[in-house]
TIRO-2110 file (N, C-alpha, C; in Angstrom, 1 decimal):
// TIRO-2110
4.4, 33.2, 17.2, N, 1, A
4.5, 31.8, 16.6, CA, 1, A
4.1, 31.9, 15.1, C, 1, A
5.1, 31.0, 14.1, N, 2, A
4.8, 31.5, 13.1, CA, 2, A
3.8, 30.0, 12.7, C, 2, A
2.9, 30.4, 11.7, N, 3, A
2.3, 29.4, 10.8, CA, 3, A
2.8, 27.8, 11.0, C, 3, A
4.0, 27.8, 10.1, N, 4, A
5.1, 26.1, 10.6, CA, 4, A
5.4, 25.7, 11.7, C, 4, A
5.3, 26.7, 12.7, N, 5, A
5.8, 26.4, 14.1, CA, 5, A
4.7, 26.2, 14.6, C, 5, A
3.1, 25.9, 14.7, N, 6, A
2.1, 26.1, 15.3, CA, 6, A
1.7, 24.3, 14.4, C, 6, A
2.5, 23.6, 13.3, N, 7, A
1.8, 22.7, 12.9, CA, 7, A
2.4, 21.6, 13.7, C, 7, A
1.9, 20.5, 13.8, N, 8, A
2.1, 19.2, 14.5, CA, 8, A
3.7, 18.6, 14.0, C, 8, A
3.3, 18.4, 12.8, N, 9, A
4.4, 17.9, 12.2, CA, 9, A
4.9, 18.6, 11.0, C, 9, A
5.7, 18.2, 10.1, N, 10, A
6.2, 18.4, 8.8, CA, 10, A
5.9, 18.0, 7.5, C, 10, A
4.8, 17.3, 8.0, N, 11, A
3.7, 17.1, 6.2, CA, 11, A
3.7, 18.1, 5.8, C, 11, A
3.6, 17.8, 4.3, N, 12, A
3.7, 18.9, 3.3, CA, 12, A
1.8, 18.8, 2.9, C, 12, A
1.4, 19.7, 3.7, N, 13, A
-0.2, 19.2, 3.5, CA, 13, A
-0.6, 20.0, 2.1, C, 13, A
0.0, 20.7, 1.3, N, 14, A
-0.2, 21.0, -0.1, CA, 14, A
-0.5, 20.1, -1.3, C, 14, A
0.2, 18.8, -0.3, N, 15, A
0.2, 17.4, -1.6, CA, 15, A
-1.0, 17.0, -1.9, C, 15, A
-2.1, 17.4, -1.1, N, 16, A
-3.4, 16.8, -1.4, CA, 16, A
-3.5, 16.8, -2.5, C, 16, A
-4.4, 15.4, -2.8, N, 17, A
-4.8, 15.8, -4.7, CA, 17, A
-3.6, 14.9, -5.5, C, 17, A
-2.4, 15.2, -5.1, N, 18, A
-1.4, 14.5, -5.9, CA, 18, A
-1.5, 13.5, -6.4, C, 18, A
-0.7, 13.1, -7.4, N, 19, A
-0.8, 11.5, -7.7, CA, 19, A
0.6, 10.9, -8.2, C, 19, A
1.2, 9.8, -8.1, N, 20, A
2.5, 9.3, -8.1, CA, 20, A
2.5, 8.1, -9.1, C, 20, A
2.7, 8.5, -10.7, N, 21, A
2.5, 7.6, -11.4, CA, 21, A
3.6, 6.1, -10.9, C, 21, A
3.1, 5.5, -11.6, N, 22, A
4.0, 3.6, -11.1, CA, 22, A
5.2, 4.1, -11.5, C, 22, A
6.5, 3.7, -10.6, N, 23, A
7.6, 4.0, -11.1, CA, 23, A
8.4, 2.3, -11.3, C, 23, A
7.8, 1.3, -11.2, N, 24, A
8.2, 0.2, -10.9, CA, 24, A
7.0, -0.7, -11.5, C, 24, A
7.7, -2.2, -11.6, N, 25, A
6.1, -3.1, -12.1, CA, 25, A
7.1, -4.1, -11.1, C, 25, A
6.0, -5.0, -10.3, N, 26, A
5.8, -5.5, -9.5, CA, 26, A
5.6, -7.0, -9.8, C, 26, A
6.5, -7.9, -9.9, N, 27, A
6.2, -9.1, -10.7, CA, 27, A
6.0, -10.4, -9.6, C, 27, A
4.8, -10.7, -9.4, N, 28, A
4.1, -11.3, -8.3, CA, 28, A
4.9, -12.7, -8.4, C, 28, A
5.3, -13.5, -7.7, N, 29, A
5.6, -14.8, -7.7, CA, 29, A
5.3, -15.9, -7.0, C, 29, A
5.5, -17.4, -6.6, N, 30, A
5.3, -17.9, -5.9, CA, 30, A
5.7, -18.2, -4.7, C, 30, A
6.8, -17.6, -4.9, N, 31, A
7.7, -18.1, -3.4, CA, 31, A
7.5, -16.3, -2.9, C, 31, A
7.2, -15.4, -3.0, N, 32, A
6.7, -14.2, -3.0, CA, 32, A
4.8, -14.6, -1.7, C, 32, A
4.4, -15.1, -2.5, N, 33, A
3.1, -15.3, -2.3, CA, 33, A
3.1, -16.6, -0.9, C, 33, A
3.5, -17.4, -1.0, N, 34, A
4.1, -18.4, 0.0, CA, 34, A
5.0, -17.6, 0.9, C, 34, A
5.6, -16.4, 0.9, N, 35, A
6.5, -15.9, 2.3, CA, 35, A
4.9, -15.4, 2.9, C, 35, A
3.9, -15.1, 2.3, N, 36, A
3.3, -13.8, 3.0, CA, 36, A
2.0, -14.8, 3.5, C, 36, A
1.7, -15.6, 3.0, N, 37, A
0.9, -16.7, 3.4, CA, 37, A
1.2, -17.5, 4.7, C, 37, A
2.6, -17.6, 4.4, N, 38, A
3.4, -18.1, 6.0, CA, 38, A
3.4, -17.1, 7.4, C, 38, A
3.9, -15.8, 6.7, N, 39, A
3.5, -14.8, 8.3, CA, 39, A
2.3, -14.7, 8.0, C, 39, A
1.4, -14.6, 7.7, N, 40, A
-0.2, -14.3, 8.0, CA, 40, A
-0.9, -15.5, 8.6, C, 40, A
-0.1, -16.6, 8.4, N, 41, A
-1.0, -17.8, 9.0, CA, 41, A
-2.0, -18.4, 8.0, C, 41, A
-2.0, -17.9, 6.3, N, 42, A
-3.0, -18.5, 5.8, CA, 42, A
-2.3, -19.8, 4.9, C, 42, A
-2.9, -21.6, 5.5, N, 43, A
-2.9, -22.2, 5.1, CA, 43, A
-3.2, -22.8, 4.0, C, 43, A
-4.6, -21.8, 2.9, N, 44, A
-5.1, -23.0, 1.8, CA, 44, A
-4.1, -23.4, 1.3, C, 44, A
-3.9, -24.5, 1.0, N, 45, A
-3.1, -25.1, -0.3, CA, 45, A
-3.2, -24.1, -1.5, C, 45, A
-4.1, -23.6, -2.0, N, 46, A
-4.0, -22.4, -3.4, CA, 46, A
-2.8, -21.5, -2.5, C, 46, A
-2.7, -21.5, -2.0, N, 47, A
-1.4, -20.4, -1.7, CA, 47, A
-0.3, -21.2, -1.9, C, 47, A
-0.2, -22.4, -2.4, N, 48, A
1.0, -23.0, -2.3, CA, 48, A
1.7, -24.0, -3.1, C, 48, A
0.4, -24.4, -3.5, N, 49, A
0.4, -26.0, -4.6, CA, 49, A
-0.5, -25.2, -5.7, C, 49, A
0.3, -25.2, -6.9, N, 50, A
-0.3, -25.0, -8.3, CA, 50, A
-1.5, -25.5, -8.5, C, 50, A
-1.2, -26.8, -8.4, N, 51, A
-2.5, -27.9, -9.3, CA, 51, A
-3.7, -27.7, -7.7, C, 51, A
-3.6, -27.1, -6.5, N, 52, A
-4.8, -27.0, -5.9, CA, 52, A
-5.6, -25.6, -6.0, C, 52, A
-4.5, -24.5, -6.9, N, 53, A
-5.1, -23.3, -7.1, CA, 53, A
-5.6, -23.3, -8.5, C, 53, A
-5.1, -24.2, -9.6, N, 54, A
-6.0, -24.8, -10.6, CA, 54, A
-7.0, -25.5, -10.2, C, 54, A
-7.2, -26.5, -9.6, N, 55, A
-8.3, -26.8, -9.1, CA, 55, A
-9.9, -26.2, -8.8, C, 55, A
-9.4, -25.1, -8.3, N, 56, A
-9.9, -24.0, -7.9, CA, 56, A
-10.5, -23.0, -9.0, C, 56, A
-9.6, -23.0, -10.2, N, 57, A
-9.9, -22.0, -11.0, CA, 57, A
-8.9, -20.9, -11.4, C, 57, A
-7.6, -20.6, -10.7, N, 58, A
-6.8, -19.7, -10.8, CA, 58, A
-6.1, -20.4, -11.6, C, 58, A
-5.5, -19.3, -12.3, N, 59, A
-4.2, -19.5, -13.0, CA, 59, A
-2.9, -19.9, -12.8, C, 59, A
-2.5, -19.8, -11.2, N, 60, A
-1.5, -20.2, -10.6, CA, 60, A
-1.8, -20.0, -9.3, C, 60, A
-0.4, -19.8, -8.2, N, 61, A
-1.3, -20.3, -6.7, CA, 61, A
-1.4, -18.6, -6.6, C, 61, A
-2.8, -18.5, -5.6, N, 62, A
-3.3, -17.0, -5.6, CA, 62, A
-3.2, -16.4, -4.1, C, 62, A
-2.8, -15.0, -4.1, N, 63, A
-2.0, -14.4, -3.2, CA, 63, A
-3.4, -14.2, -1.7, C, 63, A
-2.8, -14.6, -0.7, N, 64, A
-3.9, -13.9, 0.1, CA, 64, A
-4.4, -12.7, 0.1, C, 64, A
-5.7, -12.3, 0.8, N, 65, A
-6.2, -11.2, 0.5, CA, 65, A
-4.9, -9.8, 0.9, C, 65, A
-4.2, -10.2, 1.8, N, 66, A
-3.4, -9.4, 2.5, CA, 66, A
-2.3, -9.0, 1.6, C, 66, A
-1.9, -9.4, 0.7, N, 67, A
-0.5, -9.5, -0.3, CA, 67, A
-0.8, -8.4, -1.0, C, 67, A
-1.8, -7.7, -1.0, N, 68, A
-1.9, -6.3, -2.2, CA, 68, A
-1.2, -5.0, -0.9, C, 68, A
-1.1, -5.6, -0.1, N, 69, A
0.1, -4.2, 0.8, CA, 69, A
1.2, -4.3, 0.4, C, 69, A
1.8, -5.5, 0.0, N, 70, A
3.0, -5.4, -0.1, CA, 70, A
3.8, -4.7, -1.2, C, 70, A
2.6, -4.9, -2.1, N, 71, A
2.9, -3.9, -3.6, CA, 71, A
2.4, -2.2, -3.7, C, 71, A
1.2, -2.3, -2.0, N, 72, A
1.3, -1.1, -2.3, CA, 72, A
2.1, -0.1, -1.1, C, 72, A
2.7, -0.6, -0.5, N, 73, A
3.4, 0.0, 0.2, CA, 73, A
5.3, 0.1, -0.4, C, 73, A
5.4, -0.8, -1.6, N, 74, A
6.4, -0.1, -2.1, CA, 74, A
5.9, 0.9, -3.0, C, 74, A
5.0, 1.0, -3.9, N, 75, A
4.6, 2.0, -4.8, CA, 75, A
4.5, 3.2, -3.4, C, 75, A
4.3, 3.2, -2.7, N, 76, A
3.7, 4.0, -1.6, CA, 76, A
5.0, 5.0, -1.6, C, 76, A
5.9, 4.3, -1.2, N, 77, A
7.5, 5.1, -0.9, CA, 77, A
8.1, 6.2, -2.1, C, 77, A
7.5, 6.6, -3.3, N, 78, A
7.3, 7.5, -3.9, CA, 78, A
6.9, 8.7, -3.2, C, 78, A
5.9, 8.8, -2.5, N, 79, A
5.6, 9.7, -1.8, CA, 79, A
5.7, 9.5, -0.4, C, 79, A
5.7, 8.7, 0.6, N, 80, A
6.1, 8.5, 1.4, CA, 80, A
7.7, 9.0, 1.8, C, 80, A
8.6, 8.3, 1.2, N, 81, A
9.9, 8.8, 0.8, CA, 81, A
10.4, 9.7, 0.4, C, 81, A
10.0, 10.7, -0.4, N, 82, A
10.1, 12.1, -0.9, CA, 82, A
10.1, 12.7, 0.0, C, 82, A
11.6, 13.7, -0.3, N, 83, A
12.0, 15.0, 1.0, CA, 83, A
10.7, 16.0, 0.4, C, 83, A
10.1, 16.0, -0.8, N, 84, A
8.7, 17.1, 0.1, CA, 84, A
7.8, 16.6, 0.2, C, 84, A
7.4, 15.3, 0.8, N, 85, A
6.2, 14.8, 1.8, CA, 85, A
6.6, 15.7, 3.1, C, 85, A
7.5, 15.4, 3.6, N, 86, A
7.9, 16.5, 4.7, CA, 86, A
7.7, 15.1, 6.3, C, 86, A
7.8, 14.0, 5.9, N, 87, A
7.4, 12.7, 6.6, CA, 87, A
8.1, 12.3, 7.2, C, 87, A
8.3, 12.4, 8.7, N, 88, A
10.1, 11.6, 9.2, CA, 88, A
9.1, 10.4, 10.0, C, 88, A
9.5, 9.4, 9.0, N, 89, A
9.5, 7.6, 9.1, CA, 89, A
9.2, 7.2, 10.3, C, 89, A
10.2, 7.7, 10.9, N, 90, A
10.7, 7.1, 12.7, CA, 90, A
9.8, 7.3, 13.3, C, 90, A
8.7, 8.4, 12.7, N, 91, A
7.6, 8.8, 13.9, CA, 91, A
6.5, 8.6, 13.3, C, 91, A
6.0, 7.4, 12.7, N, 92, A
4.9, 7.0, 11.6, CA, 92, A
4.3, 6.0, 12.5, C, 92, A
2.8, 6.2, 12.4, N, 93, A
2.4, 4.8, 13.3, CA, 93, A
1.3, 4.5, 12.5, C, 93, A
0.8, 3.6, 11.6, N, 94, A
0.1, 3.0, 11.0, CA, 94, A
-1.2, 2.7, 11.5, C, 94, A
-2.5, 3.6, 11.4, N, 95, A
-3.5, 4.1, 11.7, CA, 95, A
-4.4, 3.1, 10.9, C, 95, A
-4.8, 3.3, 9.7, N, 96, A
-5.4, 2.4, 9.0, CA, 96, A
-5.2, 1.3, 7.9, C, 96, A
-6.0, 0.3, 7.5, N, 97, A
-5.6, -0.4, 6.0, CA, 97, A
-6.8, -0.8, 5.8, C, 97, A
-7.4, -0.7, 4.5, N, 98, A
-8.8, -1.2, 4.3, CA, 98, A
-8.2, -1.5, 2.4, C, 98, A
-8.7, -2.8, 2.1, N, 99, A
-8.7, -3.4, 0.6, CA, 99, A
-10.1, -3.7, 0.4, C, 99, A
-9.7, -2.8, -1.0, N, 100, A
-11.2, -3.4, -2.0, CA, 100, A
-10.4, -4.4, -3.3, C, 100, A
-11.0, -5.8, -3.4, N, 101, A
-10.1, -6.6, -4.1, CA, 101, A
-11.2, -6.6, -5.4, C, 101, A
-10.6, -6.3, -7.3, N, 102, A
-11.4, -6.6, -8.1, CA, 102, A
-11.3, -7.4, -8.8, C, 102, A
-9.9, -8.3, -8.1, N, 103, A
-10.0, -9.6, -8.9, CA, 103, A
-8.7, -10.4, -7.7, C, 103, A
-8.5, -11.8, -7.7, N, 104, A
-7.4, -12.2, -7.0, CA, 104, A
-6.3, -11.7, -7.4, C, 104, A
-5.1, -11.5, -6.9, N, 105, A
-3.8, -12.0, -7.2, CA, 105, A
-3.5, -13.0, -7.5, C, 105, A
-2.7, -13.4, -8.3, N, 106, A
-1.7, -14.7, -8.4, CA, 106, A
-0.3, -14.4, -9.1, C, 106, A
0.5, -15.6, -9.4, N, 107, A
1.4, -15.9, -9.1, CA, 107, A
1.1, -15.7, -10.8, C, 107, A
2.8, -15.1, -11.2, N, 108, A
2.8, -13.9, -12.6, CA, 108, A
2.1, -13.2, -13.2, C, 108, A
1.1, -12.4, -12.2, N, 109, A
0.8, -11.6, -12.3, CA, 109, A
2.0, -10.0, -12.4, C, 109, A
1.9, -9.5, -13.5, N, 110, A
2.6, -7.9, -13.5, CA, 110, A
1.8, -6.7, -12.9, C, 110, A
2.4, -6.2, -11.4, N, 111, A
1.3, -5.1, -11.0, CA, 111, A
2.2, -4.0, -11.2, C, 111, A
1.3, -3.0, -11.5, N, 112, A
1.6, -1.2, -11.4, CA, 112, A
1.0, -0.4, -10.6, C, 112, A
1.3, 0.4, -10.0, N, 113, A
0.5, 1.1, -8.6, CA, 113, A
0.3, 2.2, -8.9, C, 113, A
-0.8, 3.4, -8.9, N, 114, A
-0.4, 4.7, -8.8, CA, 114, A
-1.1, 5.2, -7.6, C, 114, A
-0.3, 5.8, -7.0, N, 115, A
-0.2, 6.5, -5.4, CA, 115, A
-1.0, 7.7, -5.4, C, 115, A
-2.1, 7.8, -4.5, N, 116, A
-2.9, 8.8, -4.8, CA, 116, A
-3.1, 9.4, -3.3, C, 116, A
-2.7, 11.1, -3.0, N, 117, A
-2.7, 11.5, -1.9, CA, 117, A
-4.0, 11.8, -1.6, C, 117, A
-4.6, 11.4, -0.9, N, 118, A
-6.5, 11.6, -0.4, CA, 118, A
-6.7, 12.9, 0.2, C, 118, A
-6.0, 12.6, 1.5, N, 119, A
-6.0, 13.6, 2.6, CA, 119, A
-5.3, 13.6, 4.2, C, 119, A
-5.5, 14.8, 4.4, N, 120, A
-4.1, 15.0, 5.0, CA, 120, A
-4.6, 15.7, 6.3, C, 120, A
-4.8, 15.7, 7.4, N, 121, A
-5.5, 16.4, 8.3, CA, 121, A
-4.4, 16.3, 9.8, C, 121, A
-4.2, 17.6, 10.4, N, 122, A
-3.6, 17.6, 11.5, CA, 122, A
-4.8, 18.1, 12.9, C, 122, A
-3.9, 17.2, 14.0, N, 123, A
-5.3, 16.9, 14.9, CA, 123, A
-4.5, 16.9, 16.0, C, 123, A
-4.5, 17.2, 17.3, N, 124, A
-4.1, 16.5, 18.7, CA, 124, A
-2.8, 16.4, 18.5, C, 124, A
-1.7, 17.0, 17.8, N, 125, A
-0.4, 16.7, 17.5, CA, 125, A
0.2, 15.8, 16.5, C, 125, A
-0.9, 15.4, 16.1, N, 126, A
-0.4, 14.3, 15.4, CA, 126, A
-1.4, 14.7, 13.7, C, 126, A
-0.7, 13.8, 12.5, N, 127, A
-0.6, 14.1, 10.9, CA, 127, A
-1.6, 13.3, 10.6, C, 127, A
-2.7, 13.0, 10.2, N, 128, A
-3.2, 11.8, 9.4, CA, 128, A
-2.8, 11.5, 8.0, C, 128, A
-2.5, 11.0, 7.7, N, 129, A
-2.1, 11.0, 6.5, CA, 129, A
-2.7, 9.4, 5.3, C, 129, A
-3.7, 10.1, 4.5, N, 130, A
-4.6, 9.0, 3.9, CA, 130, A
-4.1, 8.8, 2.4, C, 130, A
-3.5, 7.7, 2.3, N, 131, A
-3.3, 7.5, 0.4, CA, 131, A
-4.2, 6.0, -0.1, C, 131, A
-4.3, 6.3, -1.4, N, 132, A
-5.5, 5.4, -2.0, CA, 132, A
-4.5, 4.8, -3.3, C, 132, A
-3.9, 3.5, -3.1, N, 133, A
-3.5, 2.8, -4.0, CA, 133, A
-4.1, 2.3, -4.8, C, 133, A
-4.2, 2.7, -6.2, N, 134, A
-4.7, 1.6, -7.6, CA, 134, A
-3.7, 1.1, -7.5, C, 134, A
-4.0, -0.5, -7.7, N, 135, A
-2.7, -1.7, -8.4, CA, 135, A
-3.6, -2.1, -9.5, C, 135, A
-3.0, -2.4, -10.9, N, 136, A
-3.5, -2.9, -11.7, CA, 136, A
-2.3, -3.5, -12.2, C, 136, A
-3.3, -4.2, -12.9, N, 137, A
-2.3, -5.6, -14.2, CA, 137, A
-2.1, -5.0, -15.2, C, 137, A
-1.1, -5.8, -16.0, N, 138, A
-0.3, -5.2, -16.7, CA, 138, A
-1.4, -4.6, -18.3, C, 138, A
-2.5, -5.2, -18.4, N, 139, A
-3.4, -4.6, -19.1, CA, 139, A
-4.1, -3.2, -18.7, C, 139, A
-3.7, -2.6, -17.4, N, 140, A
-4.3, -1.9, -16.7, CA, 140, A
-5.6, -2.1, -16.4, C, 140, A
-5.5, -3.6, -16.3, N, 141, A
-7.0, -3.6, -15.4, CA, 141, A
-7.1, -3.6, -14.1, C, 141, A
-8.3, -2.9, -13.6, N, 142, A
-8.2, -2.6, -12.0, CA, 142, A
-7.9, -4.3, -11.2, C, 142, A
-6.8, -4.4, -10.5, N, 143, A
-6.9, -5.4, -10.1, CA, 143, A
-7.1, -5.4, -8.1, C, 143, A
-6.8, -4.2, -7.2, N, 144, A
-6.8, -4.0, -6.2, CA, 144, A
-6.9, -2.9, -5.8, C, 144, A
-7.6, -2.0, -4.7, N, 145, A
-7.4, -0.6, -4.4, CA, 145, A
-7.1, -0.9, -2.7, C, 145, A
-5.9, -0.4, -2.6, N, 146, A
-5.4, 0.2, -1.3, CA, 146, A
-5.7, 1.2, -0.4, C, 146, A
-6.5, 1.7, 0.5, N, 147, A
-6.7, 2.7, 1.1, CA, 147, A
-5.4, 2.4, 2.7, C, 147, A
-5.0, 3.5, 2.8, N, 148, A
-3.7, 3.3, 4.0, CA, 148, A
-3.5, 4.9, 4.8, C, 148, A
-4.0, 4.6, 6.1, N, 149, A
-3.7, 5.8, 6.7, CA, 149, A
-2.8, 5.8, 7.6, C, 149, A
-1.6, 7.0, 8.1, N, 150, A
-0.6, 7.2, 8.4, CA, 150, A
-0.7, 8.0, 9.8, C, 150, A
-0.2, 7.5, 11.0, N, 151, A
-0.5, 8.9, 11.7, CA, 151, A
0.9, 9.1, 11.8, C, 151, A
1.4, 10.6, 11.5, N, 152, A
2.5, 11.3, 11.6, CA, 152, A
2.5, 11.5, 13.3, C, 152, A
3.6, 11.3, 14.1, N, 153, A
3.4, 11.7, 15.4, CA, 153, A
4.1, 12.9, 15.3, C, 153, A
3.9, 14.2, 16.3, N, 154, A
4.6, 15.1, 15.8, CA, 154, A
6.1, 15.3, 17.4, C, 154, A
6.5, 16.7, 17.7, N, 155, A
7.6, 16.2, 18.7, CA, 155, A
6.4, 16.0, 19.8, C, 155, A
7.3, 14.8, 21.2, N, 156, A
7.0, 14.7, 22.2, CA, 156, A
5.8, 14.0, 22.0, C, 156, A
5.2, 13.1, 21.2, N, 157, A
3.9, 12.2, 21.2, CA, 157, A
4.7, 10.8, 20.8, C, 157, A
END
């Protein structure tokens, strides 16, 4: 049995360490912020009415806590996507999500993501696969970190 044939899956577990500069800017909106508010079930009015997220203090209506996936799971598809992650999609089951928020989102806000491969551990047939998204604003100030773990299933799991 050689080395590749003895691993679970086809992660390219060398990527550790890597990093996937922003290839995109992410331009937050309202009606953006309002779809994701709607599947999640979060009602405040700051998600939805300007003058109650001024009220509030924000600069426009502000994104729920959960809306920093959505920027980082496209920055994500840099590496995720790439034929040498070694990653087939179809057998991806979404293990973890943990956010650390260093400031809200809102609505025109400009985000940049860079995709950071953590770690990568094969176990029981199956891939873990850990990336750590910075999103920042267009000043590059820290505005959200993504942590997102992947389990790769390998054949027959």
């Amino acid at each position: 049995m050689t080395a590749s044939s003895a691993r679970p899956t086809s992660v390219n577990t060398t990527l550790v360490g890597r990093s996937y500069a922003p290839t995109e800017t992410y331009d937050v909106s309202r009606v953006k912020i309002a779809e994701m508010a709607r599947a999640t079930g979060a009602g405040h009015p700051a998600h939805f009415d300007p003058d109650a997220a001024w009220a509030l203090g924000y600069a426009d209506v502000v994104a729920p806590p959960t809306f920093a996936v959505v920027v980082a799971q496209r920055a994500e598809q840099a590496y995720v996507g790439s034929a040498e992650a070694g990653i087939d999609f179809s057998r991806v089951v979404h293990a973890e999500e943990r956010f650390s928020h260093h400031r809200p989102i809102v609505a025109g806000d400009r985000l940049r993501t860079t995709i950071h491969v953590d770690k990568i551990v094969e176990r029981a047939g199956i891939t873990l696969v850990t990336t750590r998204a910075e999103v920042a604003d267009a000043d590059d100030t820290p505005v959200a970190t993504v942590v997102s773990t992947l389990a790769v299933r390998g054949e027959g799991r």
